[in-house]
DOGU-32580 format. One line per field, with one value per residue: x, z, y of N, C-alpha, C, O in turn; residue in three letters. Coordinates in Angstrom, 2 decimals, always signed. Example, Ala and Ser with C-alpha at 12.3 -4.5 7.8 and 13.67 -1.06 7.14 Angstrom:
% residues 2
n.X <- +13.19/+12.85 $
n.Z <- +7.80/+7.08 $
n.Y <- -5.69/-2.25 $
ca.X <- +12.30/+13.67 $
ca.Z <- +7.80/+7.14 $
ca.Y <- -4.50/-1.06 $
c.X <- +13.20/+12.90 $
c.Z <- +7.80/+7.87 $
c.Y <- -3.30/+0.03 $
o.X <- +14.24/+13.41 $
o.Z <- +8.46/+8.04 $
o.Y <- -3.32/+1.14 $
zami <- ALA/SER $
***
This chain:
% residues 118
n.X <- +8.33/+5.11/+4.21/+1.64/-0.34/-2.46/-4.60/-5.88/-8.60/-9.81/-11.65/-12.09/-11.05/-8.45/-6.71/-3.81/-1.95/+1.85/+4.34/+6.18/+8.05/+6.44/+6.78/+6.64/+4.18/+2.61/+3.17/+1.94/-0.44/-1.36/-0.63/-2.90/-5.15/-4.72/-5.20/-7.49/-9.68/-8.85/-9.62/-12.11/-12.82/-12.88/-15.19/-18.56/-20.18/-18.48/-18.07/-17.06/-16.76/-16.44/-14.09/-12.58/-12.40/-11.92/-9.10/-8.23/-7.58/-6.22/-3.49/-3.20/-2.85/-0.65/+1.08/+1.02/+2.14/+4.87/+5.59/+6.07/+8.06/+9.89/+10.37/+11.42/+13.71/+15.04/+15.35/+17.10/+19.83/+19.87/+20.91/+22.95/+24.41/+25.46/+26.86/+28.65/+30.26/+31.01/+32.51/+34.22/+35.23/+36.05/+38.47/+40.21/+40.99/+42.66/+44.35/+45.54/+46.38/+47.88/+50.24/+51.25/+51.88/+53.89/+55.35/+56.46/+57.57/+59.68/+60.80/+61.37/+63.08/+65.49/+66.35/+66.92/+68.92/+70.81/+71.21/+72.68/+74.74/+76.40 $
n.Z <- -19.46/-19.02/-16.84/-17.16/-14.46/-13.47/-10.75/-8.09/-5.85/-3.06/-4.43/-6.84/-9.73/-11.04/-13.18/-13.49/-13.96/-14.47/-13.69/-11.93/-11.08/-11.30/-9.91/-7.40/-7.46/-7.15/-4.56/-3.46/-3.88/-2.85/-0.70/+0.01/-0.45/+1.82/+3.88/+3.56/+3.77/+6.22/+7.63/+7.04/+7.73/+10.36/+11.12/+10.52/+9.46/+8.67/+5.40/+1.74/+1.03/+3.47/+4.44/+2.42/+3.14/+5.93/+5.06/+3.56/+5.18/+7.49/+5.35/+5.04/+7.54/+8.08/+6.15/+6.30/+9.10/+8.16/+6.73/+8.46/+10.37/+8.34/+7.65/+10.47/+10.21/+8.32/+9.08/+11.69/+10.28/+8.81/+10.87/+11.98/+9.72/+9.71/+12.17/+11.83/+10.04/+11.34/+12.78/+11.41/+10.46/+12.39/+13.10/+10.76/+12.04/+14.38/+13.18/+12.04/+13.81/+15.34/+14.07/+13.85/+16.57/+15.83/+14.66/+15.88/+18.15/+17.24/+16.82/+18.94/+20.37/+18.54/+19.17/+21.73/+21.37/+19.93/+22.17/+23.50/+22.64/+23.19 $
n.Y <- -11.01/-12.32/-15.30/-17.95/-19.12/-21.59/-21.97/-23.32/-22.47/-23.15/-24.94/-23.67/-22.43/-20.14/-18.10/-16.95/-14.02/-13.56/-11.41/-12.78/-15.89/-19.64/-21.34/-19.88/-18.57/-20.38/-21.31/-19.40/-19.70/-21.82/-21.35/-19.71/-20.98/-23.03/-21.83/-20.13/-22.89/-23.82/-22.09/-22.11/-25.00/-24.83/-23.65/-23.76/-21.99/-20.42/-19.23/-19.64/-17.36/-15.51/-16.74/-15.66/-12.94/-12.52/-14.35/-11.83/-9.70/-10.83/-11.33/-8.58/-7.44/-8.67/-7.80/-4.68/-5.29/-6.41/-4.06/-1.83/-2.47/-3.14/-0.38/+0.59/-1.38/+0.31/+2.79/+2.04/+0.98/+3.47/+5.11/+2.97/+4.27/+6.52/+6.40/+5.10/+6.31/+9.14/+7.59/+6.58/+9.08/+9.78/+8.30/+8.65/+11.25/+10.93/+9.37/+11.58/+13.09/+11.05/+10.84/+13.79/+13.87/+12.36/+13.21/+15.51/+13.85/+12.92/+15.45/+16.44/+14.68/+14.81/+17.31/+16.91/+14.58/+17.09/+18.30/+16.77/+15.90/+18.34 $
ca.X <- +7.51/+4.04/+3.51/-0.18/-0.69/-3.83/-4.56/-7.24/-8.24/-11.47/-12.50/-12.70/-10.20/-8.43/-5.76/-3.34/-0.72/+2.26/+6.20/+6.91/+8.09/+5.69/+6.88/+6.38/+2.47/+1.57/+3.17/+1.29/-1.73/-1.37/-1.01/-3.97/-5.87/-4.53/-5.81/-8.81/-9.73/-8.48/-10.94/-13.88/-12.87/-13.11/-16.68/-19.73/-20.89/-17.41/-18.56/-15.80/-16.29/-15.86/-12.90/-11.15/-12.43/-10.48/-7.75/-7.23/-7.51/-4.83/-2.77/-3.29/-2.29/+0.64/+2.24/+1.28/+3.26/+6.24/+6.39/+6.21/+9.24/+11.26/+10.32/+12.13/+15.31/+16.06/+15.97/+18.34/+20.64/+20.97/+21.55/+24.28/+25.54/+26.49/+27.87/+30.06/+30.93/+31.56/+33.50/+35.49/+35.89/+37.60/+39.47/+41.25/+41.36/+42.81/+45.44/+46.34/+46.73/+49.34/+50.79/+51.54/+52.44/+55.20/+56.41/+56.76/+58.00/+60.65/+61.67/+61.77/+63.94/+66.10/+66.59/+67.79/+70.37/+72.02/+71.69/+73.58/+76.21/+76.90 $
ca.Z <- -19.96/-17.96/-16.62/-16.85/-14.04/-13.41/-9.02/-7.95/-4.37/-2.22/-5.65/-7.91/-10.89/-10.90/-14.19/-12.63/-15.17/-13.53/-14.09/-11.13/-11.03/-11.04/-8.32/-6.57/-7.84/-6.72/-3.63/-2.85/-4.01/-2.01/+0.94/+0.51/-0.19/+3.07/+4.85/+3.58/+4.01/+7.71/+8.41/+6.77/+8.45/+12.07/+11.43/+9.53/+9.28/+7.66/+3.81/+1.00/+1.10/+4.60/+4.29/+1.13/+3.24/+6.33/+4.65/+3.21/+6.41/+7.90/+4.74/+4.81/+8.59/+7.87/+5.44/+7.22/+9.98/+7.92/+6.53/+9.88/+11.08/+7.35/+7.93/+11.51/+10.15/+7.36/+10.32/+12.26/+9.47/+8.52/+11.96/+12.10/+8.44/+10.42/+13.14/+11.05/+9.01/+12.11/+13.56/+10.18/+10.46/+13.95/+13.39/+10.40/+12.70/+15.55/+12.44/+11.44/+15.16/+15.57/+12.64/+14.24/+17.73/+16.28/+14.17/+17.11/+19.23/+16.24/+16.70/+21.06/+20.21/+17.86/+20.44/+23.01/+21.07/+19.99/+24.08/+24.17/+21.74/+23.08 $
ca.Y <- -12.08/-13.09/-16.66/-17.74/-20.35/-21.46/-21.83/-24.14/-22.46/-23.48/-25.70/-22.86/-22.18/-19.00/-18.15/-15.99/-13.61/-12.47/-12.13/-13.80/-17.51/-19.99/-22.08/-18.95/-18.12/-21.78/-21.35/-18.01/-19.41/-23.22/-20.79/-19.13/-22.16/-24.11/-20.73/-20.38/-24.25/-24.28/-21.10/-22.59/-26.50/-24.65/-23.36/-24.27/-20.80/-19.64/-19.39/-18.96/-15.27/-14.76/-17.22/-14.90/-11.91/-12.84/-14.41/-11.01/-9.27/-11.58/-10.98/-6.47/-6.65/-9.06/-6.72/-3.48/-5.34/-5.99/-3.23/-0.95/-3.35/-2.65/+1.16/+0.45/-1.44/+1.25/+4.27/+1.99/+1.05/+4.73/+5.54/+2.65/+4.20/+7.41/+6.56/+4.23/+7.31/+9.31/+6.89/+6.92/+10.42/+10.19/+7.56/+9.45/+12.67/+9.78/+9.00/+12.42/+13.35/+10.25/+11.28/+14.52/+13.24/+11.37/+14.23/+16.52/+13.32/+13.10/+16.45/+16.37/+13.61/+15.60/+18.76/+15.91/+14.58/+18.13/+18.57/+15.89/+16.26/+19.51 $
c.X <- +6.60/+3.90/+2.34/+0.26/-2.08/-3.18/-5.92/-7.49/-10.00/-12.53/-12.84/-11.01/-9.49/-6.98/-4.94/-1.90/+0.30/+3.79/+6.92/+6.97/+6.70/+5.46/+5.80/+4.81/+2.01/+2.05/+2.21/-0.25/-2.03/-1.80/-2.21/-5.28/-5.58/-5.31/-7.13/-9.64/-9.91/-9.77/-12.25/-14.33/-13.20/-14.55/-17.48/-20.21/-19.75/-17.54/-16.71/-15.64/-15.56/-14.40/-12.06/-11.37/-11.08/-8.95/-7.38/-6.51/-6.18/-3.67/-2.50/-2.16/-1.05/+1.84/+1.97/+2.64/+4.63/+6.52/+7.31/+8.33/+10.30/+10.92/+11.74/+12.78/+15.68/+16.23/+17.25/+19.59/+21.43/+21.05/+22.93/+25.53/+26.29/+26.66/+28.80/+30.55/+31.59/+32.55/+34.44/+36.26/+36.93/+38.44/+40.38/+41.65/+42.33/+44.21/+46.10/+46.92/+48.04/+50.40/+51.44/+52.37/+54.35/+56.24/+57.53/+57.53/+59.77/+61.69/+62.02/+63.12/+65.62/+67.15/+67.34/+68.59/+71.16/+72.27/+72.77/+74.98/+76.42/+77.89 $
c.Z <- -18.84/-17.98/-16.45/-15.74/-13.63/-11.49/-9.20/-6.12/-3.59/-3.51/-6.63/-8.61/-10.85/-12.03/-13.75/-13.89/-14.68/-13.84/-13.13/-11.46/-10.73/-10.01/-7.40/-6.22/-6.96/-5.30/-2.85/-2.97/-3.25/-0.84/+1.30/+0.77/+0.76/+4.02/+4.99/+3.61/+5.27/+8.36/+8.14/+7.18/+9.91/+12.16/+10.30/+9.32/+8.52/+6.14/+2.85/+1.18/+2.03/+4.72/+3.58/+1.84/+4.72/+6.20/+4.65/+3.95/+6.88/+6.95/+4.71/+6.36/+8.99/+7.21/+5.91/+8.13/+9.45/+7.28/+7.54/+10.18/+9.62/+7.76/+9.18/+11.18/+9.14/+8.13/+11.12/+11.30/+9.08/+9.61/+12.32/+10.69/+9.02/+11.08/+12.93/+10.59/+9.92/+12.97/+12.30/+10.66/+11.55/+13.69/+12.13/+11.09/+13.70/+14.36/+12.20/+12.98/+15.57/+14.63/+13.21/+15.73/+17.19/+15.10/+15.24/+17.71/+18.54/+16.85/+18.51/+20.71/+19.77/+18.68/+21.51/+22.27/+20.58/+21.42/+23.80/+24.32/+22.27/+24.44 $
c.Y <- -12.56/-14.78/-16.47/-18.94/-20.41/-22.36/-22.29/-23.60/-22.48/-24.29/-24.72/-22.04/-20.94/-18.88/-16.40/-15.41/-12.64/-12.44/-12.42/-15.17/-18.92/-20.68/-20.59/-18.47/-18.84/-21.59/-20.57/-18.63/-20.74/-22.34/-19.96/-20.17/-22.78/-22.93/-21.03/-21.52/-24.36/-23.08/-21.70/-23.97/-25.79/-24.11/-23.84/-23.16/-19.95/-19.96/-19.38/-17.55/-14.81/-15.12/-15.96/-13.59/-11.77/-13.40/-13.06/-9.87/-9.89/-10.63/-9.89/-6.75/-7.59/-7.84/-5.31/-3.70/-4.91/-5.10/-1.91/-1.79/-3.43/-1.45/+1.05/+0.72/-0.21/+2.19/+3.13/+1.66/+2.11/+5.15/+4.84/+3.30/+5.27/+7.27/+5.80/+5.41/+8.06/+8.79/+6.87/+8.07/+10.46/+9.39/+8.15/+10.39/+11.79/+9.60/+10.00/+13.22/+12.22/+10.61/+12.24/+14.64/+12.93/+12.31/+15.29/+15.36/+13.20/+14.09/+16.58/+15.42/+14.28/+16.64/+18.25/+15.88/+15.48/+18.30/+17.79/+15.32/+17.57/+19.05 $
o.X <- +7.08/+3.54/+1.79/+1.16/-2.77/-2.15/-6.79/-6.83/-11.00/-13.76/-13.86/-10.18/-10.38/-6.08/-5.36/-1.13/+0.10/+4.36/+8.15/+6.04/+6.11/+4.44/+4.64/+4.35/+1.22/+1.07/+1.74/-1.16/-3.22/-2.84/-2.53/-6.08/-6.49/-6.04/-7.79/-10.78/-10.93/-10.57/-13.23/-15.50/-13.95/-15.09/-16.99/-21.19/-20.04/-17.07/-15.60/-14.67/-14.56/-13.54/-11.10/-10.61/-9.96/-7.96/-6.46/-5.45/-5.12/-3.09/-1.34/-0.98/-0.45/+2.88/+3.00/+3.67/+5.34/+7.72/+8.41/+9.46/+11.46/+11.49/+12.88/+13.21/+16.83/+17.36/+18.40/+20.58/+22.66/+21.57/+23.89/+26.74/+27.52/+26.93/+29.77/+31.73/+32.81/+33.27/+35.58/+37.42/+38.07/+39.53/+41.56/+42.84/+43.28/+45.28/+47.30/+47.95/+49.07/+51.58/+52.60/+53.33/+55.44/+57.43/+58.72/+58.63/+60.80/+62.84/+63.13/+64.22/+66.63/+68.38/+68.20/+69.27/+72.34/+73.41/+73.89/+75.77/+76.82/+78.71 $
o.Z <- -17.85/-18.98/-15.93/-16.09/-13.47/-11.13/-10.00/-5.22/-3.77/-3.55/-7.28/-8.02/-10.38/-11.70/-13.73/-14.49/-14.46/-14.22/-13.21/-12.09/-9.65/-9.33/-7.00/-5.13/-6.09/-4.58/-1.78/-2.29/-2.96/-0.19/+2.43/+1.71/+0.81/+4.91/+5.82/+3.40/+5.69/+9.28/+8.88/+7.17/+10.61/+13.27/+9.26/+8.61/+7.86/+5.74/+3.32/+1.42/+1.97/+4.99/+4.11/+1.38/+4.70/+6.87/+5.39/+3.69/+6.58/+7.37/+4.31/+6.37/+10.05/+7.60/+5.86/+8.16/+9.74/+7.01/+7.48/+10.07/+9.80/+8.86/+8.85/+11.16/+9.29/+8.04/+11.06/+11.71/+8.95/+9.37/+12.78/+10.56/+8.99/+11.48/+13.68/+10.94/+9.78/+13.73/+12.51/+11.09/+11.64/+14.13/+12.48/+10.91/+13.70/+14.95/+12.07/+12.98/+16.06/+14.95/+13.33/+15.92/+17.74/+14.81/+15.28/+17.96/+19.20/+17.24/+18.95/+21.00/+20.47/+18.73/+22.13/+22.15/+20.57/+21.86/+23.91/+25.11/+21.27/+24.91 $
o.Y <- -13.12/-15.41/-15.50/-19.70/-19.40/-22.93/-21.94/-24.11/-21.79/-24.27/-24.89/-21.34/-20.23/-19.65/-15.25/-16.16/-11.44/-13.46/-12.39/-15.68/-18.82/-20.77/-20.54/-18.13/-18.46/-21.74/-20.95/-18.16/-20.78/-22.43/-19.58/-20.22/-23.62/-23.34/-21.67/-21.10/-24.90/-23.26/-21.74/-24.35/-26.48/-24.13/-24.27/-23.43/-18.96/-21.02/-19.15/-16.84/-14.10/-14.29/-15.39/-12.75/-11.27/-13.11/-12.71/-9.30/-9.34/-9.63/-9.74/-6.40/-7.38/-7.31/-4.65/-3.02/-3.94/-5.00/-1.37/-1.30/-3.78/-1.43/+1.36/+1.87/+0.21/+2.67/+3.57/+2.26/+2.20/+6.24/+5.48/+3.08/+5.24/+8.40/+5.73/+5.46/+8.00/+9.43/+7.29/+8.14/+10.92/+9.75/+8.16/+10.62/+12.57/+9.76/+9.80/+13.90/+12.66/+10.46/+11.85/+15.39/+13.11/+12.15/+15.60/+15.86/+13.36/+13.88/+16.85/+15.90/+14.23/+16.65/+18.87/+16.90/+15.13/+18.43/+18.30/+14.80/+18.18/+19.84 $
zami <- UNK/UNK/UNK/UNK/UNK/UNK/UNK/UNK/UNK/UNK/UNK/UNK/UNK/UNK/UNK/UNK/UNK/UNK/UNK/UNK/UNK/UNK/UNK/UNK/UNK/UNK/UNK/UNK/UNK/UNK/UNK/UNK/UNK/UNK/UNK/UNK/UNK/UNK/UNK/UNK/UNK/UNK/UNK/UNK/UNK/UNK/UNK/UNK/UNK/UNK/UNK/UNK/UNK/UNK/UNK/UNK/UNK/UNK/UNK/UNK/UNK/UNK/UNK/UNK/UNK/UNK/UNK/UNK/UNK/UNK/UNK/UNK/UNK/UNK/UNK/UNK/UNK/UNK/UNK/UNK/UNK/UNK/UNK/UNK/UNK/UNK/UNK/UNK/UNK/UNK/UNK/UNK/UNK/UNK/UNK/UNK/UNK/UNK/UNK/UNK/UNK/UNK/UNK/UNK/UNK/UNK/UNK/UNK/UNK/UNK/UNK/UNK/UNK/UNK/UNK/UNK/UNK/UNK $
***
């Protein structure tokens, strides 16, 4: 189901249709309007355009960023998923090796006390 909200940003109307939350729209669209506002309050020569053109600039090499930096965490994640898994693995091999230890230590044990009884 689409929300319509309507976004008022640099004085001009904008009816926005989306199936995100609306809180959410208005937030996205407050923040573009406080942007573009604050670029076009620091100069007299910054128009709306250039404003919505650098906003969007800003905004492209924001999410390039984060995405570069999610790209990152998912290579280290699956690098921590195997060496969790590997470390699984040994530590069953680490269990079936004690396991075995204390069969054999069992049976040393065993071999002593017929010695001993004899």
């Amino acid at each position: 189901m689409k929300n319509k909200v309507r976004l008022n940003v640099c004085g001009t109307d904008y009816f926005i249709a989306s199936e995100d939350d609306e809180s959410y729209i208005r937030a996205i669209g407050d923040d573009v309007d406080a942007r573009m506002n604050s670029m076009m309050a620091g100069s007299d020569r910054v128009s709306t355009t250039m404003a919505a053109v650098l906003c969007a600039l800003s905004y492209a090499d924001e999410c390039k960023k984060a995405n570069a930096t999610a790209d990152s965490l998912r290579v280290q994640i699956k690098a921590y998923i195997e060496e969790s898994e590997r470390s699984r693995l040994e530590a069953e091999e680490a269990k079936r090796e004690i396991e075995r230890l204390r069969r054999e230590l069992q049976g040393v044990r065993l071999r002593l006390s017929e010695l001993d009884d004899r």
